[in-house]
C-alpha positions, -999 to +999 in steps of 0.1 A: +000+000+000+014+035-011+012+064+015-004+099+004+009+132+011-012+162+005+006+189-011-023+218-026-049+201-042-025+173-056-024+141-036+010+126-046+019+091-031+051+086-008+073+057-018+098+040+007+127+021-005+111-015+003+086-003-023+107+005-051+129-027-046+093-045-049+088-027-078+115-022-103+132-052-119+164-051-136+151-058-168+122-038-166+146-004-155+172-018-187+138-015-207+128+018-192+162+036-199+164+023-231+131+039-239+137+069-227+174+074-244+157+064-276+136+094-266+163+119-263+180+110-290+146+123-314+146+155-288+117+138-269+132+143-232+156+162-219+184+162-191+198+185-172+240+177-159+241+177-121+248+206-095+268+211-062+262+227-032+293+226-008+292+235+026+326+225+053+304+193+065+289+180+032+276+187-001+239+189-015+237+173-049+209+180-080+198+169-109+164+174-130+152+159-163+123+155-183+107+129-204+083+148-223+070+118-245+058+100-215+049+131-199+069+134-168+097+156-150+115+155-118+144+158-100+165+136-078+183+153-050+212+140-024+230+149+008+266+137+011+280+139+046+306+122+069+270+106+084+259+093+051+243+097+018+207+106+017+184+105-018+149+115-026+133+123-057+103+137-070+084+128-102+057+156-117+037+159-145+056+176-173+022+184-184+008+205-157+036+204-132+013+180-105+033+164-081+028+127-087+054+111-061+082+114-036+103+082-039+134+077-013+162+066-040+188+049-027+182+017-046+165+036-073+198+054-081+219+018-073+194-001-101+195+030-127+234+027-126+236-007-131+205-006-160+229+023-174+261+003-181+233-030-190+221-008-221+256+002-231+268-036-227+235-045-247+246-022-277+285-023-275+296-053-259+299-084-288+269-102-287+289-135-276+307-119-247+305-146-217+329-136-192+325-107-168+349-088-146+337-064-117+360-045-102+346-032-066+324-054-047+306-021-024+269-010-026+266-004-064+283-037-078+254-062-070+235-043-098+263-040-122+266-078-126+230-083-128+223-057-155+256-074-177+237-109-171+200-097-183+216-088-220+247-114-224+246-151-218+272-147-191+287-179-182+319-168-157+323-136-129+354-124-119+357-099-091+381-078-072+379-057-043+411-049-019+397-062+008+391-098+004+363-105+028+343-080+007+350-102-023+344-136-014+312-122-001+300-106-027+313-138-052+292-158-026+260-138-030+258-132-060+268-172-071+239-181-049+218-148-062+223-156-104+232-190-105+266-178-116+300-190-108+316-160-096+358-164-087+370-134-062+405-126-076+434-109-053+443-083-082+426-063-112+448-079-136+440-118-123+402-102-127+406-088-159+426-114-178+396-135-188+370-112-188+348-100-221+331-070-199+346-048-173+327-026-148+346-008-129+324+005-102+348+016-070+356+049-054+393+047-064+414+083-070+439+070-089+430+045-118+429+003-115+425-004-150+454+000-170+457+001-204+481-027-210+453-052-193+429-045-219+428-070-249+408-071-284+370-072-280+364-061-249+334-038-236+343-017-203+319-006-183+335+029-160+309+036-135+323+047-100+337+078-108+315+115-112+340+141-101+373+150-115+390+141-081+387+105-090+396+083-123+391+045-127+410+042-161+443+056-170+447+076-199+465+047-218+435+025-213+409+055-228+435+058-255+428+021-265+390+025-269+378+029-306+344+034-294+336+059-264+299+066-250+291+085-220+256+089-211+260+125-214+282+147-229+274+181-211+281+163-179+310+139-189+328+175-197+324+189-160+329+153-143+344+128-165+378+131-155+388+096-172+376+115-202+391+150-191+428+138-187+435+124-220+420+152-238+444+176-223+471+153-231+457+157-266+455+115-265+419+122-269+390+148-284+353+154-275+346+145-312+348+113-300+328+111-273+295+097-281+261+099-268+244+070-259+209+080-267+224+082-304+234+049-307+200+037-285+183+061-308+198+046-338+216+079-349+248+062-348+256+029-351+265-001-323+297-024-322+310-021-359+336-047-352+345-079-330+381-067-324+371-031-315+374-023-277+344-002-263+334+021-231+307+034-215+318+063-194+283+065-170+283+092-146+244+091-138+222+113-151+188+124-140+169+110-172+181+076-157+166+085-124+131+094-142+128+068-159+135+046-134+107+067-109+083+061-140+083+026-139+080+020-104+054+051-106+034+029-136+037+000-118+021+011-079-007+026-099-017-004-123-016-025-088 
């Protein structure tokens, strides 16, 4: 049962965490974000790059967006403090502004991040790719190996984390979760060397995956980082990517620093960098090649957030 908040005349539900873990499936958020990419692509939604607010204790973060097709807008907003990380977002009608719902977004925000790097795998990785490295076993990994399962026929998980309690639990979990033999390495490179896919999905300042681990055909996946104080790739491995997406370009120029270094070392230029809603969209083309390596640069975007509200939205109502 939703909870209702009266705000004006409006009557917009409250909906708790349990509620959107209920409600939003991996594949059905994959689904959603591809939708609504396709959307932007044809100028049919809209995103606006995140903000900061910094005080000495902590930092308020937003982020707004609109998918005007399906007729809503919203925002997601977060507090980042030495006492935790707070999220909450509100979804409107982009038609008359009604406030539909206020979601907490904690696991909306984990799912959308993982659904993220599932499209891009779905459209750059090779369609035969069966082996998956993860590298970081925190909060966001659990959804970046179950998004790379729901579009590849995954047969083989690798995973590192430095601290190898954290990685044999998270290979146990998620073995028992997917039905997946997952190995926990004691390096990147040992996790690396077999894998097809790579998320990358830590909090690490100074990159972990090196160019010269990167072979022929691989799709990498560079999700942790969102602020140019922090890089997961060196600029070797960036320089080894034929293909580059990044789920938006406005943003990946103020926080893609994996992006931002080798472009000053003039090993790399924005005319490379391409939107993901084009190729979802069908504006440019997917994997050309088998040999060609790939990456997704995600940052997290607000159109990921809506679309992700949406669905759980669509789906408390129609129950």
């Amino acid at each position: 049962m939703t909870e209702q908040i009266v705000l004006g005349d409006s009557r917009p539900i409250l909906v708790r965490e349990a509620q959107v873990r209920e409600n939003l499936s991996m594949p059905a958020a994959i689904e959603a974000l591809e939708s609504a990419f396709r959307d932007w692509a044809h100028g049919r939604a809209t995103n606006q790059p995140r903000q900061r607010v910094h005080t000495p204790q902590g930092t308020l973060h937003l982020m707004g967006a609109a998918w005007t097709s399906k007729g809503y807008i919203g925002y997601k907003a977060y507090f980042s403090f030495p006492t935790g990380v707070r999220f909450h977002l509100a979804l409107a009608s982009a038609h008359t502004g009604e406030l539909l719902a206020l979601m907490e977004a904690d696991w909306l925000g984990r799912i959308r991040t993982g659904a993220a790097s599932g499209l891009a795998t779905k459209y750059l990785a090779r369609e035969d790719a069966a082996t998956v490295a993860i590298l970081g076993a925190g909060a966001q990994a659990e959804t970046q190996l179950q998004a790379v399962c729901a579009v590849r026929p995954i047969q083989q998980a690798f995973v590192f984390s430095r601290t190898p309690e954290t990685r044999e639990a998270f290979a146990q979990r998620m073995q028992e979760q997917l039905g997946l033999a997952v190995q926990p390495c004691e390096s990147a490179e040992q996790a690396v060397a077999h894998a097809d896919i790579v998320c990358t999905i830590t909090t690490a300042r100074e990159p972990i995956l090196q160019g010269a681990m990167l072979r022929a055909g691989m799709h990498l996946n560079a999700a942790g980082a969102n602020s140019l104080a922090r890089r997961e790739l060196d600029a070797f491995a960036v320089g080894r990517c034929e293909r580059i997406a990044v789920d938006d370009p406005q943003q990946a120029r103020l926080e893609a620093a994996e992006l931002i270094v080798p472009i000053e070392l003039r090993r790399l230029s924005w005319e490379r960098v391409q939107p993901l809603s084009h190729i979802v969209g069908g504006l440019l083309p997917a994997r050309q090649a088998p040999e060609e390596i790939t990456l997704f640069k995600s940052l997290g975007i607000a159109l990921e957030d809506v679309a992700a509200a949406a669905t759980v939205y669509e789906t408390l109502q129609q129950g």
